[in-house]
C-alpha positions as CSV (number, residue, x, y, z in Angstrom):
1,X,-64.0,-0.4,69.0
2,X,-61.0,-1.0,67.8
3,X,-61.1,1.3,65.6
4,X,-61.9,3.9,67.7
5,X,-58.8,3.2,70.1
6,X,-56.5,3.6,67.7
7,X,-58.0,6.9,66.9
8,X,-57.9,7.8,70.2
9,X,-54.0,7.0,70.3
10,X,-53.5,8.9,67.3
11,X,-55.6,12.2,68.3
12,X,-53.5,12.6,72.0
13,X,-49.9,11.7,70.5
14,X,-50.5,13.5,67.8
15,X,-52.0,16.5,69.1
16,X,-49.7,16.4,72.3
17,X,-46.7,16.1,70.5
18,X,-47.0,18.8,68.1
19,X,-48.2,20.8,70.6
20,X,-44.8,20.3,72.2
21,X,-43.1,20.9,69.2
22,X,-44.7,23.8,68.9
23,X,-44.3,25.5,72.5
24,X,-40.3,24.4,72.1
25,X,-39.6,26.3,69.7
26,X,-41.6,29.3,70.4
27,X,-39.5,29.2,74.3
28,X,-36.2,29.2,72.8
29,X,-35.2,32.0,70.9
30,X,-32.1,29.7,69.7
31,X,-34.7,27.8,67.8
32,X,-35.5,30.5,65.7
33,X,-34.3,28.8,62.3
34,X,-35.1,28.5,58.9
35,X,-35.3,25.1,59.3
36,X,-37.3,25.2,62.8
37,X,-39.5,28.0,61.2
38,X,-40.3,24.9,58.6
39,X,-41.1,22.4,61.3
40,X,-43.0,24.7,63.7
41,X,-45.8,25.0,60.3
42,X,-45.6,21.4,59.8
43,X,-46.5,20.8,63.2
44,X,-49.6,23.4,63.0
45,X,-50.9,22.3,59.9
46,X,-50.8,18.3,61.9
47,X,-52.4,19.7,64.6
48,X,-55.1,21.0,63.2
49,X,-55.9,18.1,60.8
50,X,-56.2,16.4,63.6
51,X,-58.6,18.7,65.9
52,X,-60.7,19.2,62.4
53,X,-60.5,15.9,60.6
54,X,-59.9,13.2,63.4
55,X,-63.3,14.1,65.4
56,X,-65.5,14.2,62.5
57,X,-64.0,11.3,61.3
58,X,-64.4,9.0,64.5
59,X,-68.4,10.0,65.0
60,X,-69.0,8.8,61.7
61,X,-67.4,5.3,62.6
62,X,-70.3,5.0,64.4
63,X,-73.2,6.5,62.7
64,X,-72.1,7.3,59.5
65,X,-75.2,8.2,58.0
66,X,-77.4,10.6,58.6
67,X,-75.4,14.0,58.4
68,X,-76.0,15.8,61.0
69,X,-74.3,18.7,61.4
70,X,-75.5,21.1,58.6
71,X,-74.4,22.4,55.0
72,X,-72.3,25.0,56.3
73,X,-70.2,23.0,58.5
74,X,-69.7,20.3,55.9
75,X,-68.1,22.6,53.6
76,X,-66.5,23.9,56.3
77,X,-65.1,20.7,57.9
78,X,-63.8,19.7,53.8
79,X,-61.9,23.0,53.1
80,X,-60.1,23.1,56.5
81,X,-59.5,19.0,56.2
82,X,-58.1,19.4,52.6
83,X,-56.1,22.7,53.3
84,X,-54.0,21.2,56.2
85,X,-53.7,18.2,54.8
86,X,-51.5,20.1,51.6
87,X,-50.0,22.5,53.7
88,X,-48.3,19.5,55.7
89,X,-47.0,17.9,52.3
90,X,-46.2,21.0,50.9
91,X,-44.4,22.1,54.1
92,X,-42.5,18.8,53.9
93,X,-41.3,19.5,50.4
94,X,-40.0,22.7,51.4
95,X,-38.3,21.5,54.4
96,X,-36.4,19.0,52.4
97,X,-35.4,21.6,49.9
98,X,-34.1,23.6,52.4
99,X,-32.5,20.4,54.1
100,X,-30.7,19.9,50.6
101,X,-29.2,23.3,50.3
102,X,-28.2,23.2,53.9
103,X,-26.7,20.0,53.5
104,X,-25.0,19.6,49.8
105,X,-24.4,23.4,49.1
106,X,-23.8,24.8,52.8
107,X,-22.5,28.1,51.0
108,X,-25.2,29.0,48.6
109,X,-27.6,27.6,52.1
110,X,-26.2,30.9,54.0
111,X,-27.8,33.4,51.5
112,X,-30.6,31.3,50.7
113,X,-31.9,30.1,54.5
114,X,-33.0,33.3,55.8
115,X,-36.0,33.9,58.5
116,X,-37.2,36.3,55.9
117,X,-37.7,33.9,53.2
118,X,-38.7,31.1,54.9
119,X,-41.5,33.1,56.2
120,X,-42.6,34.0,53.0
121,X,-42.1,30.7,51.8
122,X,-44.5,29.4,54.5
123,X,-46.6,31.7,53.5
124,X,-46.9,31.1,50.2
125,X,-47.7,27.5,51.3
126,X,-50.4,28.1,53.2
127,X,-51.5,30.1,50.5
128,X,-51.3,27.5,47.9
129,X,-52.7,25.0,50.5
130,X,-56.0,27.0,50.4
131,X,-56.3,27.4,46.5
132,X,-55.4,23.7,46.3
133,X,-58.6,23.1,48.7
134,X,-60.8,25.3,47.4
135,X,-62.3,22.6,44.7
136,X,-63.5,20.6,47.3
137,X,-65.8,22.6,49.7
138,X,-67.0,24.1,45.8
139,X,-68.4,20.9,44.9
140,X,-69.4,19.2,47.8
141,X,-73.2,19.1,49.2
142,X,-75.6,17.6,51.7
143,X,-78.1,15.4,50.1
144,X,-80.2,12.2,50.0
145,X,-78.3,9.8,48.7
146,X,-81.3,7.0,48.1
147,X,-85.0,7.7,47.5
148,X,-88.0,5.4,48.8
149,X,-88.4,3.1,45.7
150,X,-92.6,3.3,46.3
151,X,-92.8,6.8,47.7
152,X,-90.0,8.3,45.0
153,X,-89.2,10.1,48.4
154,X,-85.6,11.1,49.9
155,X,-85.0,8.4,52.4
156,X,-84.0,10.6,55.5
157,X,-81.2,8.0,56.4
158,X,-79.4,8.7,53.4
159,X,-78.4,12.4,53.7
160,X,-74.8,12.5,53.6
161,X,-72.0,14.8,53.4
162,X,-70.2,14.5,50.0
163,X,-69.9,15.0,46.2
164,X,-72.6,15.0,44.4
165,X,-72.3,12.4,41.6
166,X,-73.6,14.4,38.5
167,X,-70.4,16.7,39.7
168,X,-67.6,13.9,39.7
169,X,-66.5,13.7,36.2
170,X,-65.6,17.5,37.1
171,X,-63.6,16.6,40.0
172,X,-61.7,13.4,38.3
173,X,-59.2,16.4,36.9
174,X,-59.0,17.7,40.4
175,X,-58.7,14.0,41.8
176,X,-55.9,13.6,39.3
177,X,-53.8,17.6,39.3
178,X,-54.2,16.9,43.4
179,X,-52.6,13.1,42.9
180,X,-49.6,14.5,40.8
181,X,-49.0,17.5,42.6
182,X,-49.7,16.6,45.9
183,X,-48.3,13.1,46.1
184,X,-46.4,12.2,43.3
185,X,-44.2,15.4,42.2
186,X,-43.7,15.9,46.4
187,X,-42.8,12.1,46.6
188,X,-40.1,12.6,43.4
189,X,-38.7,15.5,44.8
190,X,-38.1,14.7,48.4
191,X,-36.8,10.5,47.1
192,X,-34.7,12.5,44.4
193,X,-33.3,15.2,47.4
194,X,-32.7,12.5,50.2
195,X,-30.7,10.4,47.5
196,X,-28.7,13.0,47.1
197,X,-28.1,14.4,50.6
198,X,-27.2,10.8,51.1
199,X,-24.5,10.6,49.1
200,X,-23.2,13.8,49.4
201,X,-22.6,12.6,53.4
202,X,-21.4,9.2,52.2
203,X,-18.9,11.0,50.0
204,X,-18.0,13.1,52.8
205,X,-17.5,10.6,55.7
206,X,-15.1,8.1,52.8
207,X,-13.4,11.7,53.2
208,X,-12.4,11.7,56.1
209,X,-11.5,8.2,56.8
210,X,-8.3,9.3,58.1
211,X,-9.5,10.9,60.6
212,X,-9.4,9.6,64.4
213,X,-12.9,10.6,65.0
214,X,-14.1,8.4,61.7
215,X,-15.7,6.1,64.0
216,X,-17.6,8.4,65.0
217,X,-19.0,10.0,62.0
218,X,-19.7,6.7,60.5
219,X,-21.6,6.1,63.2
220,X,-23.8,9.3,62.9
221,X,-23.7,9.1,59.0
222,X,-25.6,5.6,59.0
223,X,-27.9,7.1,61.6
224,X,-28.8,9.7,59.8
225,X,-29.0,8.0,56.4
226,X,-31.4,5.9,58.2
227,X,-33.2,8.4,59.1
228,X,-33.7,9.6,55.6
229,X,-35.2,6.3,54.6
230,X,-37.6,6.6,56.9
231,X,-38.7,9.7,56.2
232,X,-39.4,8.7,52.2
233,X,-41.1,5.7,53.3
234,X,-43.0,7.3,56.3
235,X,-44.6,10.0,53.5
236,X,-45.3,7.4,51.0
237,X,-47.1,4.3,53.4
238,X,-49.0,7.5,55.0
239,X,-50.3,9.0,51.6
240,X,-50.1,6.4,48.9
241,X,-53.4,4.9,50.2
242,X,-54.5,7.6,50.7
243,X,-54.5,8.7,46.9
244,X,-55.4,5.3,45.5
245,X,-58.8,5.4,47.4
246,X,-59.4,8.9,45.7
247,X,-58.2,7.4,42.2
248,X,-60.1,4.2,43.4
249,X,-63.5,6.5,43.2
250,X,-62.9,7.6,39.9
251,X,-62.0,5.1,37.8
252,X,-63.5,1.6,39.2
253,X,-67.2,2.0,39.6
254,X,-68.7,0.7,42.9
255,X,-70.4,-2.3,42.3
256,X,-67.1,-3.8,40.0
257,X,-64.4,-3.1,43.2
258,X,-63.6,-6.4,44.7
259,X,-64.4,-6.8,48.1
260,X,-60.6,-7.2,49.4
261,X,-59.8,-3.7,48.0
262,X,-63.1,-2.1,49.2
263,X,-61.6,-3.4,52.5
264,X,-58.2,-2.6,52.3
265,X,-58.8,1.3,50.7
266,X,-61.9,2.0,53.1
267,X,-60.1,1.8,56.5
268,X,-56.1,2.0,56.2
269,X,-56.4,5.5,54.3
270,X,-57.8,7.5,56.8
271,X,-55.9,5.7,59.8
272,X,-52.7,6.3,57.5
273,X,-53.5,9.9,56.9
274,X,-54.2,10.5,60.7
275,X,-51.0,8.8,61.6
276,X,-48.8,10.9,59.4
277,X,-49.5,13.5,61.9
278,X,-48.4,11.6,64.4
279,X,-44.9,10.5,62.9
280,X,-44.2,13.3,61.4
281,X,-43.2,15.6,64.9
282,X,-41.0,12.4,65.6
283,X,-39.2,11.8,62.7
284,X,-38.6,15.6,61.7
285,X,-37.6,16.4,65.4
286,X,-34.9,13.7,66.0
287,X,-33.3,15.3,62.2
288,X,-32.9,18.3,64.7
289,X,-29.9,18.5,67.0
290,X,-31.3,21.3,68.7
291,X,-34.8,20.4,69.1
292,X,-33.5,17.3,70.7
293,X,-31.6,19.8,73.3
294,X,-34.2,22.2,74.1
295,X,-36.9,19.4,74.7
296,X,-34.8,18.0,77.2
């Protein structure tokens, strides 16, 4: 039950404000950024992990086995799940990239921060997001997962949605190319950028310390530096888990995981990997001066 609330929670602030984010920016032709252009495919690709994933997810809370919905819409349901799940880290990679050259090299930003090319960078994500998926719906099946130990017949209880486990020393290479690319390299780059963006504003504020308006820009220097730390740590608390259950599956077979890390990988993952949905339209709005205006 409690489980299920906080899903709940999740699935109508999540859904309601990207949604908003959404219908903001599409109302104000002023919003029509780079940057906004960034955040308005971030807040899509949240949305609908959470109108495909979150659903799924919460009826199996409480009936988990048998699958009941068909071979079609299990490959379905893990294609769509997987591609908006990479298109929102992927999109938050770019974003920062584009918040780095905005930031440290405001010149080279001008040329560089076009609609044009952040369409086609979008694109290209999406694009990417779908060949990064594609493994998954590939090798994932319905089938009986136990047999009647007299009968030798499929136990109709067991049929599940999943991979197959003659095919998962196939997919440990995908577990661990998806890992690196998807959570590591994106958690480098975007630590790495965010250092950097840091200190270029710290340089810049010691700067102009002279100035009668230094108060001021401290002020909104620490605030936004704060903000940075909480975008690195939001992205790694709400995929880190995530990951380690899929390495988890891999490497330590199931009857040699302790019980406390069965626990602790089973549940926060997918609560985590909902909730970065939900945090993400929050954090990556307040970062905008203008989205803060137009929403009012």
């Amino acid at each position: 039950i409690v489980l299920t609330l906080a899903y709940s929670i999740i699935f109508f602030t999540g859904t309601v404000g990207n949604a908003f984010t959404c219908f903001v920016i599409v109302k104000n032709s002023y919003m029509h950024t780079a940057t906004n252009y960034y955040l308005f495919s971030l807040a899509i690709s949240d949305v609908l992990t959470l109108i495909l994933g979150l659903p799924p997810e919460l009826y199996t809370i409480w009936e988990a086995y048998p699958w009941r919905f068909g071979e079609p819409y299990c490959l379905l349901k893990t294609f769509l799940t997987e591609m908006t799940s990479s298109a929102s880290i992927l999109t938050i990679t770019a974003f920062t990239v584009e918040r780095y050259f905005a930031i440290c090299h405001p010149i080279r930003s001008q040329t560089m921060s076009s609609l044009s090319r952040a369409i086609k960078i979008i694109i290209a994500i999406w694009i990417s997001a779908c060949l990064a998926a594609l493994p998954y719906p590939i090798h994932t099946r319905t089938y009986y997962y136990l047999n009647d130990p007299a009968t030798k017949e499929p136990i109709a209880d067991s049929y599940i949605c999943n991979i197959p486990v003659n095919w998962m020393p196939m997919m440990t290479y995908v577990f661990q190319a998806s890992t690196f690319v998807l959570f590591v390299l994106p958690m480098c780059i975007i630590t790495g950028l965010y250092v950097v963006i840091g200190l270029t504003l710290r340089r810049s504020s010691l700067a102009r310390q002279t100035s009668t308006a230094y108060a001021t820009q401290s002020q909104s220097r620490r605030a936004v530096l704060k903000m940075l730390v909480a975008v690195v740590v939001a992205f790694f608390i709400s995929w880190a888990p995530f990951y380690a259950q899929r390495l988890m599956t891999v490497y330590i077979k199931e009857d040699q995981r302790p019980d406390i890390a069965l626990l602790f990988l089973l549940f926060p993952p997918g609560v985590l990997y909902f909730v970065s949905s939900t945090v993400n339209p929050i954090l990556y709005n307040l970062m905008s001066k203008k989205y803060r205006q137009a929403s009012k």
